[in-house]
C-alpha positions, -999 to 999 in steps of 0.1 A, spaced: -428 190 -631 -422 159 -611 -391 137 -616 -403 105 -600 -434 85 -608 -448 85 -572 -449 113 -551 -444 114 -505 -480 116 -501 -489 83 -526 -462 65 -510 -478 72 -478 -514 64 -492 -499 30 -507 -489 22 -474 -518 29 -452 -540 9 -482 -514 -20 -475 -515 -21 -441 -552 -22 -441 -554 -47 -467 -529 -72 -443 -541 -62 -410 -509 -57 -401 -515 -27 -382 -488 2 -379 -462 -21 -385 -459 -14 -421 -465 22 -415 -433 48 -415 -424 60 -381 -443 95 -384 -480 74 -389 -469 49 -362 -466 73 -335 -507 83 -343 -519 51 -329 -550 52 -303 -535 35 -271 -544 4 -259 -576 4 -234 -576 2 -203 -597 -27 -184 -620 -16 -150 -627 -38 -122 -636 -37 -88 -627 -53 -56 -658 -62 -30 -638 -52 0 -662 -23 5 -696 -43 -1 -700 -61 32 -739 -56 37 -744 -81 -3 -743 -113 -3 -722 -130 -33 -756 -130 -55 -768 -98 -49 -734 -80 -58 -724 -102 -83 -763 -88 -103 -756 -55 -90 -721 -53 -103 -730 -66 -136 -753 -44 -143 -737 -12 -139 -711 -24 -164 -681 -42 -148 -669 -75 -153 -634 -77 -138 -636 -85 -98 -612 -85 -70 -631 -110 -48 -629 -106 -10 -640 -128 14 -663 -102 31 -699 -109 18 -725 -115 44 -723 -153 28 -687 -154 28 -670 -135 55 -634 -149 55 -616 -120 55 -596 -100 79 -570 -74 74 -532 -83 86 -545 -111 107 -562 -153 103 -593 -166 96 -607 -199 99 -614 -211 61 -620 -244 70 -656 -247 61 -646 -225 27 -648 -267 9 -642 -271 -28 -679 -273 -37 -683 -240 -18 -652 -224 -36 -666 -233 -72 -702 -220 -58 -689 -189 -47 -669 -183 -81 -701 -196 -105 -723 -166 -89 -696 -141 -105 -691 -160 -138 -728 -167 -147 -735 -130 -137 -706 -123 -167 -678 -119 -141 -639 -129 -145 -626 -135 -114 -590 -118 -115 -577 -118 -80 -583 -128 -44 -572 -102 -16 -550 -125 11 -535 -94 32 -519 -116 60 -493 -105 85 -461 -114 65 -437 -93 89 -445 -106 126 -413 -114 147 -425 -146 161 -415 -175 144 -446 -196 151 -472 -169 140 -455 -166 110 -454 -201 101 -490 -198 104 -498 -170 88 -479 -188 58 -501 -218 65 -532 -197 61 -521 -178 28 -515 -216 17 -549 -221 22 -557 -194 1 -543 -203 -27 -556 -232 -24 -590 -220 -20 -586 -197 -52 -574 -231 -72 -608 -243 -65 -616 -207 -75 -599 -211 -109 -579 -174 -93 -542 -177 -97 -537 -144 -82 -534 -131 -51 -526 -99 -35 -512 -85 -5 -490 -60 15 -465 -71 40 -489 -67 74 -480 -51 109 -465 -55 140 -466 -31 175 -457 -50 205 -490 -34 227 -470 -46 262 -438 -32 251 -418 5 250 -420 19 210 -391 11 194 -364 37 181 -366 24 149 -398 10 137 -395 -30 132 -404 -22 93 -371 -4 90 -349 -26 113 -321 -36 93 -325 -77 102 -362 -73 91 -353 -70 53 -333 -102 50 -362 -123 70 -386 -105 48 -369 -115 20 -367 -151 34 -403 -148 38 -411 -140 3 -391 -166 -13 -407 -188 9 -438 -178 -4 -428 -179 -37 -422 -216 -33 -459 -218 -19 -470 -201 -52 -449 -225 -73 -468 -254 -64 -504 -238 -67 -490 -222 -101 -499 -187 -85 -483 -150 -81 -485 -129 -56 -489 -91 -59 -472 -70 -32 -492 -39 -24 -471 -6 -14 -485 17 15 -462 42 29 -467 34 65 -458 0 61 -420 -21 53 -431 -17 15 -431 22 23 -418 34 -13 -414 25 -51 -378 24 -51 -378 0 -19 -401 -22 -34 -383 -22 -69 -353 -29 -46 -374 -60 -29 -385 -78 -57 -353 -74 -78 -333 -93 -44 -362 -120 -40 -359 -124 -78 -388 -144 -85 -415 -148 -118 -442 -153 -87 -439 -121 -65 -455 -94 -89 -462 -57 -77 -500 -41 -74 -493 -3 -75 -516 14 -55 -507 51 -61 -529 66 -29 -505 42 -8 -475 61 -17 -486 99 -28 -471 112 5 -435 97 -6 -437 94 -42 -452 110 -75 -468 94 -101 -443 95 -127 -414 78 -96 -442 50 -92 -439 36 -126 -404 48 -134 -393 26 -105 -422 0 -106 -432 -2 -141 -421 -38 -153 -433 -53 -123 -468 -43 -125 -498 -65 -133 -529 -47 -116 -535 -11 -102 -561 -2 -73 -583 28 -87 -589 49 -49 -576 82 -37 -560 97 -11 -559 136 5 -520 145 12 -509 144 45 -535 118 56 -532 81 61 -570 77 52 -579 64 19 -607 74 -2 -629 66 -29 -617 75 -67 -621 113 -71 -621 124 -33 -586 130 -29 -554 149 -44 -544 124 -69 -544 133 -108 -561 108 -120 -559 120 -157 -523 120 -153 -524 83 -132 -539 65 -163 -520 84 -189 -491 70 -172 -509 32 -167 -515 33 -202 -478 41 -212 -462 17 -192 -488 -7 -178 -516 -9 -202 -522 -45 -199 -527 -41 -161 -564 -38 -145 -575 -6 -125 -596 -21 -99 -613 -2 -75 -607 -1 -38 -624 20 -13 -657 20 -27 -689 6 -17 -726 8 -28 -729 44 -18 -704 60 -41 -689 32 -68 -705 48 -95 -695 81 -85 -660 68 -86 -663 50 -119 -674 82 -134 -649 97 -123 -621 74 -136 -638 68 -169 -641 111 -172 -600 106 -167 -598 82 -193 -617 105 -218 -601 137 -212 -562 117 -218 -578 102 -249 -573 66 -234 -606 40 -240 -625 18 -215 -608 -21 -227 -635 -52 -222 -627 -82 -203 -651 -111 -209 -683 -93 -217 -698 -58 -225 -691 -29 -205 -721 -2 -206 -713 29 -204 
């Protein structure tokens, strides 16, 4: 015979019928239901590093139509090719009118524009060529205002004397290097301030941003709302695990490249080709970072899809869904 009008299981009926009745979600639920909530989605982008032989149009349609809308835009179209890798390019002809052209071939295809890739040379000795490698990531920001992009990413760049003896230590790891680096960033995190932008830092292990914990380190001295982190986990396999990247990393995330890596290489691959566990990668990204894109890097019209499957078969076998940004993803 029961004692009490209403038994566990009605109270826990009552409260599932409340909760759908407010919309309120798990927040009425007790603790048991609450931790049975499907886990945010994850969004999918793509840079267009990798698509060098489209012009803007043509990858912009091609893009659309195998489902993304989330793009990491790269100035290395055949109609836009801006764009080099730890050095300066001559933007000058990159106008206003040209920037909003550029960015309405991706939006009327469906696009969001999420990010530009700068990449410049943020750790040469000179004086000179870094005040003008500042210049030129000035520029870019800039350029993405016209862009309607508020975000830019990059790592800290590279410098070998060719004419000179290798040093003992590498300049990355000098000990006056981290203080001018910092110097440098806050720099640019003044630059930011007046375009209202952030930067994203990009670890790779075979650069001054070499490990989680040294970046985490990093951004905690420069100590600024506009230097952000992109966690590219194929940078940092060799050094780190997946779990030490977002333990260390985790509240300083906003975006996530989507490539691979093979261990004990310092080549990068596409999604799928190399030794990271990528079912474990967005388990993790949708614990800690879930409102962070995974954008693909690496890839170009050869093997995108073949990399998207791959990341959307990770996704399914953790349980974890494919989040929309600004249109309808097919799948």
């Amino acid at each position: 015979m029961r004692k009490c009008g209403v038994s566990r299981r009605q109270l826990l009926k009552n409260a599932l019928q409340a909760a759908a009745a407010c919309g309120t979600g798990a927040a009425t639920l007790p603790a048991r239901a609450a931790l049975s909530r499907p886990q945010p989605g994850l969004r999918i982008g793509i840079s267009t590093l990798g698509f060098t032989g489209h012009t803007n149009a043509d990858l912009a349609k091609e893009l659309a139509g195998a489902g993304f809308n989330l793009i990491q835009l790269f100035f290395t179209q055949t109609d836009s090719k801006f764009w080099r890798y730890n050095n300066r390019t001559d933007v000058s002809s990159l106008t206003p009118a040209r920037c909003r052209e550029i960015a309405s071939t991706y939006r009327d295809a469906g696009h969001t524009l999420h990010s530009l890739g700068v990449y410049a040379n943020l750790i040469h000795p000179d004086d000179a060529e870094l005040k003008s490698n500042l210049a030129n990531f000035d520029a870019m920001m800039e350029i993405g205002g016209h862009m309607g992009v508020r975000t830019f990413v990059t790592e800290s760049g590279h410098f070998r004397d060719p004419k000179a003896p290798a040093p003992g230590m590498p300049l990355d790891f000098q000990g006056a290097v981290w203080t001018r680096m910092v110097e440098t960033m806050r720099t640019l995190s003044g630059l930011a301030a007046k375009h209202d932008a952030k930067i994203l830092l990009e670890p790779s292990f075979l650069s001054f941003f070499a490990t989680s914990s040294r970046v985490r380190r990093f951004v905690e001295e420069v100590d600024s709302p506009r230097i952000r982190v992109l966690l590219d986990p194929a940078n940092i396999l060799e050094l780190d695990d997946l779990d030490e990247m977002f333990r260390q990393l985790a509240p300083w995330i906003d975006c996530l490249h989507a490539k691979d890596r093979k261990y004990h290489t310092d080549r990068g691959v596409a999604a799928g080709k190399g030794d990271i566990d990528y079912r474990r990668f967005v388990t993790l990204a949708a614990k800690h970072t879930p409102t962070a894109p995974l954008i693909f890097e690496y890839v170009g019209a050869k093997d995108y899809l073949d990399a998207l499957a791959h990341l959307r078969g990770a996704m399914r076998a953790a349980g974890i869904k494919e989040a929309v940004c600004g249109g309808s993803a097919k799948h």
